[in-house]
Backbone as JSON, one array per atom type, in Angstrom:
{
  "sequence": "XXXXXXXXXXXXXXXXXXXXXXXXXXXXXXXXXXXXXXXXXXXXXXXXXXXXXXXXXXXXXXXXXXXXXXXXXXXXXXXXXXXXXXXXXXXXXXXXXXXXXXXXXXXXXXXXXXXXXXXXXXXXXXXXXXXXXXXXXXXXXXXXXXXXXXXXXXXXXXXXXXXXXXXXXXXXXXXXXXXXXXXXXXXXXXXXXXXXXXXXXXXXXXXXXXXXXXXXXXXXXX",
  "N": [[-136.31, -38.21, -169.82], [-135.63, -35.61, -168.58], [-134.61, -32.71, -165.61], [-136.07, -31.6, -162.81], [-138.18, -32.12, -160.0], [-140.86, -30.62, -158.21], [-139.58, -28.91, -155.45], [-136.81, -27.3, -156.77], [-133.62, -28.39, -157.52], [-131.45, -26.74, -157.76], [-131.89, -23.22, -157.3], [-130.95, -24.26, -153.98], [-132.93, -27.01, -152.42], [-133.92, -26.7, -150.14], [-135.31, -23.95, -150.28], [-138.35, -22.05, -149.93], [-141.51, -23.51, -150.76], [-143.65, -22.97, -153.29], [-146.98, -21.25, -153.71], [-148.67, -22.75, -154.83], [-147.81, -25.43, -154.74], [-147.72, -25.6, -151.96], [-150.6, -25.51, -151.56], [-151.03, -27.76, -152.66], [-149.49, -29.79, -150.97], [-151.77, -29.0, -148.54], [-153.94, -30.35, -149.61], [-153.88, -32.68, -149.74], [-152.96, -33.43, -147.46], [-155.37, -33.06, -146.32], [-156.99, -35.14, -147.74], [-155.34, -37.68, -146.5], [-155.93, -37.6, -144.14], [-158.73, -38.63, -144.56], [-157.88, -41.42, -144.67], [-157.04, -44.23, -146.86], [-158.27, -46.26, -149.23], [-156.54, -48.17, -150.61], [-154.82, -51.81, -149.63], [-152.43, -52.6, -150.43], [-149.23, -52.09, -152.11], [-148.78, -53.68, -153.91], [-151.64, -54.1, -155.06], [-151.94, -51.69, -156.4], [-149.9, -52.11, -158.05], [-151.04, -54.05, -159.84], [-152.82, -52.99, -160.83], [-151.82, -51.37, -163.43], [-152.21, -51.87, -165.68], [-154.87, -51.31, -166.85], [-154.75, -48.78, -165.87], [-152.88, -47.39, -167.31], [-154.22, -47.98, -169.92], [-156.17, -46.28, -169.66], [-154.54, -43.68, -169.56], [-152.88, -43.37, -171.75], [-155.41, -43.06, -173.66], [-156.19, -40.59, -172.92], [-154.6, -39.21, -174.73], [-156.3, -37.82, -176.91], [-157.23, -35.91, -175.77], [-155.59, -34.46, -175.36], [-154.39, -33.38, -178.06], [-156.36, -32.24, -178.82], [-156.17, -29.86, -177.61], [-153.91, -29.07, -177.95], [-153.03, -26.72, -180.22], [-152.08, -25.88, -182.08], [-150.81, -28.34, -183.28], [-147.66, -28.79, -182.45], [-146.97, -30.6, -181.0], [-146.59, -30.12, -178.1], [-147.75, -28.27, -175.52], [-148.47, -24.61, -174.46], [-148.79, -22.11, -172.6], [-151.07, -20.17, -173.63], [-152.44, -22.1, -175.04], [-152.99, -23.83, -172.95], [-154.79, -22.11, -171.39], [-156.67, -21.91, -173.1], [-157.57, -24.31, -173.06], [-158.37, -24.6, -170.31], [-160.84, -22.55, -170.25], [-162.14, -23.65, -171.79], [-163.21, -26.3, -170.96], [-164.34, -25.03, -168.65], [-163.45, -24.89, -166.11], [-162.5, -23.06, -163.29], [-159.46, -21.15, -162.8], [-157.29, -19.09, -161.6], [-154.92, -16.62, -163.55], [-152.18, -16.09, -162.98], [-152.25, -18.26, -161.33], [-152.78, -20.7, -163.45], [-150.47, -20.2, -164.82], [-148.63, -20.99, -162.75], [-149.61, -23.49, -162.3], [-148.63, -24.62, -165.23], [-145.87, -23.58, -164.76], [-145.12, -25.46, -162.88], [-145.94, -28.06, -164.34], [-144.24, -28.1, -166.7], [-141.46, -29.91, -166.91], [-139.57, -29.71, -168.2], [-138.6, -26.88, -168.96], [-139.23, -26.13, -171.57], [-140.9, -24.23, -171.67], [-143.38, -25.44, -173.13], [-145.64, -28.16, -172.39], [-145.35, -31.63, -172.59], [-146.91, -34.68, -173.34], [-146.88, -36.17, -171.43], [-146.48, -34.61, -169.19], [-148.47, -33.2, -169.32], [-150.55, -34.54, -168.46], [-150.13, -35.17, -165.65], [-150.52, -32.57, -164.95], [-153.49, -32.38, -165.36], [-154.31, -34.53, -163.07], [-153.71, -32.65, -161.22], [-155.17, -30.7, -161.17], [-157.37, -31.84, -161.09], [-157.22, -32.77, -158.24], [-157.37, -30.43, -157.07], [-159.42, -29.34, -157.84], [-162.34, -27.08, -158.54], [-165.39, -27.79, -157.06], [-167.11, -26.22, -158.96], [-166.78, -27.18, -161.06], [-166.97, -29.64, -161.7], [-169.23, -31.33, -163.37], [-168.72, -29.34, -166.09], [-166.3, -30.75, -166.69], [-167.47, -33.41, -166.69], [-168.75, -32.91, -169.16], [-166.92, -32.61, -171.18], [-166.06, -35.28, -171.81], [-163.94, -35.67, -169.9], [-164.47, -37.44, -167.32], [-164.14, -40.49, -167.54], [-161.66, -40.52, -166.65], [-161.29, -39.72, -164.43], [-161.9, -42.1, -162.31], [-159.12, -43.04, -162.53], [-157.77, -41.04, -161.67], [-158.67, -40.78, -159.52], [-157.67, -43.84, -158.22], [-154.96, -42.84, -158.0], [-154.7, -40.77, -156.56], [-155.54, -41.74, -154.06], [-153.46, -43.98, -154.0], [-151.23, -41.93, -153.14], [-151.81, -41.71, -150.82], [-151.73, -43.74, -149.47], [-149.6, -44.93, -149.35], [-148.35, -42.49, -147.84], [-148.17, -42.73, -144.45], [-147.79, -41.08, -142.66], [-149.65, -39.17, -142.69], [-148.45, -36.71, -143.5], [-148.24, -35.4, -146.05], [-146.03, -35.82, -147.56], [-143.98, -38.46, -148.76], [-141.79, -40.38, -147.37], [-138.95, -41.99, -146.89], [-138.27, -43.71, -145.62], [-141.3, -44.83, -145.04], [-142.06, -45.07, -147.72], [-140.56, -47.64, -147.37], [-142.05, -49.1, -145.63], [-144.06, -49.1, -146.76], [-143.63, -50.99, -149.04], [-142.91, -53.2, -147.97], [-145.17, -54.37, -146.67], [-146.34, -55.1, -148.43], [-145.0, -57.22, -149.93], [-143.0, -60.33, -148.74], [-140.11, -60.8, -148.16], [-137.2, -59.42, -146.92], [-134.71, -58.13, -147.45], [-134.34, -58.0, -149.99], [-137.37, -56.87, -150.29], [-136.85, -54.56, -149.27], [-134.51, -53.86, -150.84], [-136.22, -53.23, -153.42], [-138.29, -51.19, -152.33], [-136.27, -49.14, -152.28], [-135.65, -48.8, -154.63], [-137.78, -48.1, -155.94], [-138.28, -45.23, -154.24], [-136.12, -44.32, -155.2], [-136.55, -43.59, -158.01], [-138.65, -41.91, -157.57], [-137.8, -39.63, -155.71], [-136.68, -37.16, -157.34], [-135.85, -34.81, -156.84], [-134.17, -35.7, -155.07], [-134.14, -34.9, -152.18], [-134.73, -36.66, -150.34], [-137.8, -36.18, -149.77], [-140.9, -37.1, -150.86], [-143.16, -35.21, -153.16], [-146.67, -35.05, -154.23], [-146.68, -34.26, -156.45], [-144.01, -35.3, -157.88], [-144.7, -38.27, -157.44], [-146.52, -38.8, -159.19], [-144.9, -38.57, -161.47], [-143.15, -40.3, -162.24], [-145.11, -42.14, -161.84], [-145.88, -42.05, -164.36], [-143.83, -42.84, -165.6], [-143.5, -45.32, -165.08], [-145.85, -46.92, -165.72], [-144.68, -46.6, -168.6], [-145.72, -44.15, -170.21], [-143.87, -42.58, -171.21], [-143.29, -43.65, -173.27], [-144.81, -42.97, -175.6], [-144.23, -40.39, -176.38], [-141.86, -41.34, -178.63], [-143.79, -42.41, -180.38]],
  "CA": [[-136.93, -37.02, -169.27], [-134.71, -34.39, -167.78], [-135.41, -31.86, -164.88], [-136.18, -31.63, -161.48], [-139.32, -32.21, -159.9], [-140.95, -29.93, -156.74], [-138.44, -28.0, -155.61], [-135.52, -27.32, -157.45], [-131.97, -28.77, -157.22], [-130.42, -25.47, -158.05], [-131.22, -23.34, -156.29], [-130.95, -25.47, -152.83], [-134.16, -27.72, -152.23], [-134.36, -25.57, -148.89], [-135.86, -23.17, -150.81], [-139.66, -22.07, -149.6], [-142.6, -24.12, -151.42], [-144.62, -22.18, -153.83], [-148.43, -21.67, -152.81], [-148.87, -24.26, -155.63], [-147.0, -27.0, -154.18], [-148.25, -25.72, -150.52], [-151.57, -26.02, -152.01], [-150.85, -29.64, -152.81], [-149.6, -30.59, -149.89], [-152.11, -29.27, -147.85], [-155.28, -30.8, -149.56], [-153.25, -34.56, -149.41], [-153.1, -34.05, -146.23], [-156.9, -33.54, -145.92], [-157.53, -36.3, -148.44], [-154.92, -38.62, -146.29], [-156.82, -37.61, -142.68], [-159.75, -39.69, -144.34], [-157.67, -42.79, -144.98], [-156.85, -44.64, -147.91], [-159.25, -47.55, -149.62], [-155.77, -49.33, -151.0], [-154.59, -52.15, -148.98], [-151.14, -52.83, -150.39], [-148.44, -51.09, -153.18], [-148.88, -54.98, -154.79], [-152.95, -53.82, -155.38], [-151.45, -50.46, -157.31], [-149.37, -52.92, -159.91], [-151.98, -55.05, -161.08], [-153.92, -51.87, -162.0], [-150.84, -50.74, -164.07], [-152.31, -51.88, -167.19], [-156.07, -50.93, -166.52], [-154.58, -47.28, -165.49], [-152.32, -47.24, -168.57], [-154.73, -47.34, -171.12], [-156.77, -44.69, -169.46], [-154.14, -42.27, -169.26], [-152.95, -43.33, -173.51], [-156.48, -42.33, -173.84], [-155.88, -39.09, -172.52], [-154.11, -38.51, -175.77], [-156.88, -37.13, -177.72], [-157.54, -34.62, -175.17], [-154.65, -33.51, -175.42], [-154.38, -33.36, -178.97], [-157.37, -31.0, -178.74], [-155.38, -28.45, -176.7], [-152.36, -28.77, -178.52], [-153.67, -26.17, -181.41], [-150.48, -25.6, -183.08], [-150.1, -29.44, -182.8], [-146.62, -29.05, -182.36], [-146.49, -31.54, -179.96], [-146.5, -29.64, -176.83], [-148.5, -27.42, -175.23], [-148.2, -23.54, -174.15], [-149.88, -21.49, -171.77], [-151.98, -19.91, -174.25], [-153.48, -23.03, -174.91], [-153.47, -24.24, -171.46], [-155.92, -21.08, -170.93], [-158.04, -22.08, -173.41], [-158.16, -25.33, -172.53], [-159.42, -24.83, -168.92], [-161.69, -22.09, -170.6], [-162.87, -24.83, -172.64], [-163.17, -27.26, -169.9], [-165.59, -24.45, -167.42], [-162.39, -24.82, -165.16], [-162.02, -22.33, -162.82], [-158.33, -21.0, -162.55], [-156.52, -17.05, -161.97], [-154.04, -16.27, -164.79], [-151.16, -16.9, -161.88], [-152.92, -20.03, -160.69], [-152.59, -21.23, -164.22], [-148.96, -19.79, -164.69], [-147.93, -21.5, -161.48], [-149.51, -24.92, -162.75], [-148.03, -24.88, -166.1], [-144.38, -24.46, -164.44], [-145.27, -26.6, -162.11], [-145.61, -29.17, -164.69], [-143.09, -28.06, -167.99], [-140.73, -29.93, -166.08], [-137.86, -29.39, -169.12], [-138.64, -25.86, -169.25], [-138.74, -25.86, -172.61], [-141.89, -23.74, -172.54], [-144.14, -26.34, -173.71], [-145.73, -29.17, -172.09], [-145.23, -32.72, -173.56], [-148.09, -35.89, -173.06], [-146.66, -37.08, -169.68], [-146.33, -33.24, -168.24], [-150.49, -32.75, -169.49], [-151.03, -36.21, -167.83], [-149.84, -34.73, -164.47], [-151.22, -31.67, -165.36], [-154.68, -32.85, -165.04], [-154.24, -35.03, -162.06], [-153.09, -32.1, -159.9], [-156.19, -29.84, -161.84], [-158.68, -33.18, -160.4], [-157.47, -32.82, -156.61], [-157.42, -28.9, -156.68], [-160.45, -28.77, -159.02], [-163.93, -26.68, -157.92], [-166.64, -28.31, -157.26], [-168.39, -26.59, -160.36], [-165.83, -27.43, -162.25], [-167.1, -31.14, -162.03], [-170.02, -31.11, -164.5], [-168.07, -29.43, -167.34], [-165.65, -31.81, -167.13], [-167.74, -34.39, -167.42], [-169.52, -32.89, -170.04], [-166.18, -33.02, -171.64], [-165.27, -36.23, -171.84], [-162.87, -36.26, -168.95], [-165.2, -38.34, -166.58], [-163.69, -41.59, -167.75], [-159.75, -40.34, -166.39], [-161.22, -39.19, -162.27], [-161.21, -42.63, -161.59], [-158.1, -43.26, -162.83], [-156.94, -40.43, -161.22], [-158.52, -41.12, -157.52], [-156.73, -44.27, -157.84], [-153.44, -42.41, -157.97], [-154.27, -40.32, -155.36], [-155.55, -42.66, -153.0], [-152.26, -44.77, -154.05], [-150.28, -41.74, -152.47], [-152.3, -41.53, -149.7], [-151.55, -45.05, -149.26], [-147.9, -44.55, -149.35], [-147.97, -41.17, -146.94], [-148.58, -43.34, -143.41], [-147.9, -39.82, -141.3], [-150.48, -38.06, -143.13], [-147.95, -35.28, -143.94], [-148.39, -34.9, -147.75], [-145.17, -36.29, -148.32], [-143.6, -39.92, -148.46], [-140.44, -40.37, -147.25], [-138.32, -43.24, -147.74], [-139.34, -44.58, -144.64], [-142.74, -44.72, -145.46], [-141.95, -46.22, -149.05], [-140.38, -49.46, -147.13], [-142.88, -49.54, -144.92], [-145.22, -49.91, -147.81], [-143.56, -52.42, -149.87], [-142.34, -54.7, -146.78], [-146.53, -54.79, -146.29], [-146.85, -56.07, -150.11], [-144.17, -58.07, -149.93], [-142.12, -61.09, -147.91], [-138.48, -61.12, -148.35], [-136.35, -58.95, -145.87], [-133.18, -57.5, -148.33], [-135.44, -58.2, -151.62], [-138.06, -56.06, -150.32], [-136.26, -53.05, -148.91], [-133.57, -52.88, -152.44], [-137.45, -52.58, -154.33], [-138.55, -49.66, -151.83], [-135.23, -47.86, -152.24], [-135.27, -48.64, -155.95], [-139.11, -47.11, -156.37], [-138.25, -44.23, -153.73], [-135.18, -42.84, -155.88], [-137.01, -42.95, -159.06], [-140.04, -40.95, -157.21], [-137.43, -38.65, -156.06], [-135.88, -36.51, -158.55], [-134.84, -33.42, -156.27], [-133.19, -36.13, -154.09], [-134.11, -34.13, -150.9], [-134.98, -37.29, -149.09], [-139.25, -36.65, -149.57], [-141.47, -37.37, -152.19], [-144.32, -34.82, -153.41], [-147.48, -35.61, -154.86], [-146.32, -33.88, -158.16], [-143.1, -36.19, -158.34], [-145.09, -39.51, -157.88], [-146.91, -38.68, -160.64], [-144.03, -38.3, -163.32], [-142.8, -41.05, -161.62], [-145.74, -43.21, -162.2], [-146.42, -42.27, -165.7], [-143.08, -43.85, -166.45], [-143.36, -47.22, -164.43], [-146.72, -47.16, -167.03], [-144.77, -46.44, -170.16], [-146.69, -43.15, -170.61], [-143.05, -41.44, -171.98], [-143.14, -44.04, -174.7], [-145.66, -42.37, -176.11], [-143.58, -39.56, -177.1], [-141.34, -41.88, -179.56], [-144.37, -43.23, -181.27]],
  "C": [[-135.96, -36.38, -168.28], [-135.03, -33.8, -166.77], [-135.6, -32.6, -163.49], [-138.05, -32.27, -161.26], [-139.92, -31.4, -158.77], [-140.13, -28.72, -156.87], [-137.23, -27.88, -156.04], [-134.0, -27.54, -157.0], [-131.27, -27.44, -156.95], [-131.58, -24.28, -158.1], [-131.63, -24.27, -154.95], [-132.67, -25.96, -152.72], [-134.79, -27.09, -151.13], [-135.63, -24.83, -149.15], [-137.99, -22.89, -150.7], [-140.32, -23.14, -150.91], [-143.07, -22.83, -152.13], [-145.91, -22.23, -153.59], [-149.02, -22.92, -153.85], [-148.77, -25.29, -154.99], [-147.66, -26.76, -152.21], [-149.79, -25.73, -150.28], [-152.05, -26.9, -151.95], [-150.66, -30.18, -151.76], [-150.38, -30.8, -148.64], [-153.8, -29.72, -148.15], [-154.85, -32.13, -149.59], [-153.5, -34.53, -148.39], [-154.3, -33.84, -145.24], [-157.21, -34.76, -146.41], [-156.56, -37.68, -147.39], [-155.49, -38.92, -144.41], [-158.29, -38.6, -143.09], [-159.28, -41.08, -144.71], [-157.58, -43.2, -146.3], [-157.41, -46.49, -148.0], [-157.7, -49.03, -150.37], [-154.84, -49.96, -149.79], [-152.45, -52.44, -149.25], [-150.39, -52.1, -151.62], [-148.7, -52.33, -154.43], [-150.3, -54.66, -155.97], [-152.69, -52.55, -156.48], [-150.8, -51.18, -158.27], [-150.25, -53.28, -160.66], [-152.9, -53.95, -161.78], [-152.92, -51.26, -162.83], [-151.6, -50.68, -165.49], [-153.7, -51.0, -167.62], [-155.47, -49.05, -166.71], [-153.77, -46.7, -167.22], [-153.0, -47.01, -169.86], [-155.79, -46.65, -171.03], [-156.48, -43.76, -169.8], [-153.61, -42.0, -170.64], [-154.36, -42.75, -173.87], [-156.66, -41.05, -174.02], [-155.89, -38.54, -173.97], [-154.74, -37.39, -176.6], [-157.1, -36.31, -177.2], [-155.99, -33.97, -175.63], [-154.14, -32.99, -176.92], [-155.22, -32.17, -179.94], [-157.29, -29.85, -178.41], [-154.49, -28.03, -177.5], [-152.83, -28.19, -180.59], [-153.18, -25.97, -182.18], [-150.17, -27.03, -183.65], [-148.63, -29.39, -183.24], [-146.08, -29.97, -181.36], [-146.46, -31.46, -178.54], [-147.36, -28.45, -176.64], [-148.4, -26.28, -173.86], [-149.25, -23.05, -173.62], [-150.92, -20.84, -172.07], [-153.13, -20.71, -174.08], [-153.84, -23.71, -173.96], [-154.48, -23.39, -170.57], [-156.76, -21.38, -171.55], [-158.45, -23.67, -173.4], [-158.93, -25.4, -171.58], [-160.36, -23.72, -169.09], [-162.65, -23.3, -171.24], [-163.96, -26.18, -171.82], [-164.16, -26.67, -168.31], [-164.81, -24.54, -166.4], [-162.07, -23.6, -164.64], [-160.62, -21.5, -162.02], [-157.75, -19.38, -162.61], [-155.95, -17.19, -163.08], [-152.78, -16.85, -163.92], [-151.54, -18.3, -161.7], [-152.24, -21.2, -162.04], [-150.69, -21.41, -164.87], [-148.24, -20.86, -164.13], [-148.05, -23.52, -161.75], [-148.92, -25.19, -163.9], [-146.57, -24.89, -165.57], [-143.96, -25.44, -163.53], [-144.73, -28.05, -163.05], [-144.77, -29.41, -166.4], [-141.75, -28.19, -167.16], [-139.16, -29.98, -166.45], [-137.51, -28.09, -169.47], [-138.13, -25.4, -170.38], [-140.06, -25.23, -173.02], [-143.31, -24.0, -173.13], [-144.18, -27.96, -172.91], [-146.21, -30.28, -172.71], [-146.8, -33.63, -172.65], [-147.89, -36.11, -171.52], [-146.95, -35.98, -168.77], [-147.99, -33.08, -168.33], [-150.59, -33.82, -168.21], [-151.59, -35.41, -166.9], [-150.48, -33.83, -164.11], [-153.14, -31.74, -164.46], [-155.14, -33.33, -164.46], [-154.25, -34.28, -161.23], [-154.78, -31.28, -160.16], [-157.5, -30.89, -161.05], [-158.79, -33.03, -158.88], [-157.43, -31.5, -156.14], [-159.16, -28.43, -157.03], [-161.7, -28.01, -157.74], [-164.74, -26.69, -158.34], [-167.68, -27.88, -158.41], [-168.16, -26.86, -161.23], [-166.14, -29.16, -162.92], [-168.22, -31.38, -163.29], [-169.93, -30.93, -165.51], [-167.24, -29.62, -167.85], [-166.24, -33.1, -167.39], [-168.1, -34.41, -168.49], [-167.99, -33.2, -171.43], [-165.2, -33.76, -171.94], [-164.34, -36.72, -170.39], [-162.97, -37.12, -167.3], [-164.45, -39.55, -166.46], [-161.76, -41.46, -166.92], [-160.19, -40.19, -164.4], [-161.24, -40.57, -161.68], [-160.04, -42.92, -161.73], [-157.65, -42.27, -161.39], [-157.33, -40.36, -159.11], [-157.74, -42.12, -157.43], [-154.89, -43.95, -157.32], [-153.5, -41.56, -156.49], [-154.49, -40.87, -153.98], [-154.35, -43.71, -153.03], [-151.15, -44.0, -152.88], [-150.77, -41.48, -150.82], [-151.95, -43.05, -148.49], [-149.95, -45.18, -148.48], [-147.65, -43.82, -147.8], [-148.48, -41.51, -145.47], [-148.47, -42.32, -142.55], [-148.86, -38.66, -141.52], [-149.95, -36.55, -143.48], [-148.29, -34.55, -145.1], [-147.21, -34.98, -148.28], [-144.96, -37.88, -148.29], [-142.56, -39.22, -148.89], [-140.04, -41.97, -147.48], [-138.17, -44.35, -146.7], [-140.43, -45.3, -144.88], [-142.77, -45.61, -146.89], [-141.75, -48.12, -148.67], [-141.24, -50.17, -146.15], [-144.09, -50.21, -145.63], [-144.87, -50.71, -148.46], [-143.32, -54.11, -149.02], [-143.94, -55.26, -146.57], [-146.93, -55.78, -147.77], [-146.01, -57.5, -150.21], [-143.31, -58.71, -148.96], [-140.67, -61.46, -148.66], [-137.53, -60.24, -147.64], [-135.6, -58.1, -147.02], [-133.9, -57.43, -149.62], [-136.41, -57.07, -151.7], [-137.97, -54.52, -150.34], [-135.53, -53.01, -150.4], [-135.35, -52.35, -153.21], [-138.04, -51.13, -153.81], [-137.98, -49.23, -151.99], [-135.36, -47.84, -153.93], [-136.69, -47.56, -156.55], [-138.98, -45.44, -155.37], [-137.36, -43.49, -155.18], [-136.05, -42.32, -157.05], [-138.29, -41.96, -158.74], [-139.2, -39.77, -156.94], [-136.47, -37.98, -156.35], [-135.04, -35.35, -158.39], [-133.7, -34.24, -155.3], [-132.87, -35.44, -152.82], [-134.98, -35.27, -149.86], [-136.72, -37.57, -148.73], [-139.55, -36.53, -150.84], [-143.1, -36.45, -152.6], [-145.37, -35.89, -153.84], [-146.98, -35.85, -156.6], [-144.94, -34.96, -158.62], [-143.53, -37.55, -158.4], [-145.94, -39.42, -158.68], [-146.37, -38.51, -161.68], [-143.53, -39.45, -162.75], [-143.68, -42.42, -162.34], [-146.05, -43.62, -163.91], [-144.78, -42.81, -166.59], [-142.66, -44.9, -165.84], [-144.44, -47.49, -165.34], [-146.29, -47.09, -168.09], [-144.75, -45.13, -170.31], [-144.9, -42.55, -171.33], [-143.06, -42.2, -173.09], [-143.41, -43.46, -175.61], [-145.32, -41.49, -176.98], [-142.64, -39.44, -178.38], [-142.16, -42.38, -180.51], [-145.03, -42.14, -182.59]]
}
């Protein structure tokens, strides 16, 4: 998987937030002012597998969207999906989440990019939006997907709405006893979280992040 994640490498990472992403960071950092129910990063592995064949699940939703099935899915159908779905979203709004998460900008978002997709669509979502998502199936994925976000809430010990790489070794040194053992595993799970390499970690990057410590890009070879 190619591409940036957040804000873009090129041009400079500097570069303002979009109200998307300043969106995101500032309902984390309501959701991380009430605390987080996970006690360690150790408690987030063992659900790897549990979470994994939630989010393979997914598939058929997405399969449902993808009307062309060409494999990926275009903003067309990403309109009539969250038409479909009683999801309340602008035309921008929707825009802004699709490049949010076509993170090869090839136009078309693949299984792992929906995933994400739908995670960010769960902690933005409105409230009447809950009902005709359940009605459609996608009940069975919100816990999945509070786990994830209570995972980064877990992570984000300053309540900013980011994790830094601080904050990463702070959380694995709590899971784990070994001094030099522990810290190479926090630096080794920070880099792969982040992808702009600006030192913090969105929401939106530990979520492409996670769905390939699960596998979830396999998916795409099968």
């Amino acid at each position: 998987m190619g591409g940036v994640i957040g804000k873009e490498a090129s041009p400079s990472h500097d570069a303002p937030e979009s109200k998307l992403e300043a969106k995101i960071v500032e309902t984390m950092k309501r959701r991380a002012s009430k605390g987080s129910a996970m006690r360690s990063f150790n408690s987030l592995i063992l659900k790897f597998p549990k979470i994994d064949e939630s989010l393979r699940n997914c598939k058929t939703i997405f399969e449902q969207f993808d009307e062309d099935s060409n494999g990926s899915i275009d903003q067309e159908e990403l309109k009539h999906c969250f038409h479909k779905l009683e999801v309340s979203f602008s035309d921008d709004e929707i825009r802004d989440l699709f490049e949010a998460c076509d993170i090869n900008e090839n136009m078309g978002m693949k299984f792992n990019e929906f995933i994400v997709l739908l995670c960010l669509v769960y902690l933005l979502r409105e409230p009447a939006g809950l009902h005709a998502k359940s009605r459609m199936g996608l009940q069975n994925l919100e816990a999945t997907f509070e786990i994830l976000v209570d995972a980064f809430v877990f992570l984000d010990k300053n309540k900013d709405g980011y994790v830094s790489k601080t904050e990463m070794i702070q959380a694995i040194n709590e899971s784990t006893v070994g001094g030099r053992s522990s810290g190479r595993i926090a630096m080794k799970r920070f880099e792969e979280m982040d992808w702009d390499k600006n030192g913090t970690v969105t929401f939106k990057e530990f979520l492409f992040a996670f769905t390939r410590w699960v596998g979830i890009d396999d998916i795409e070879d099968e």
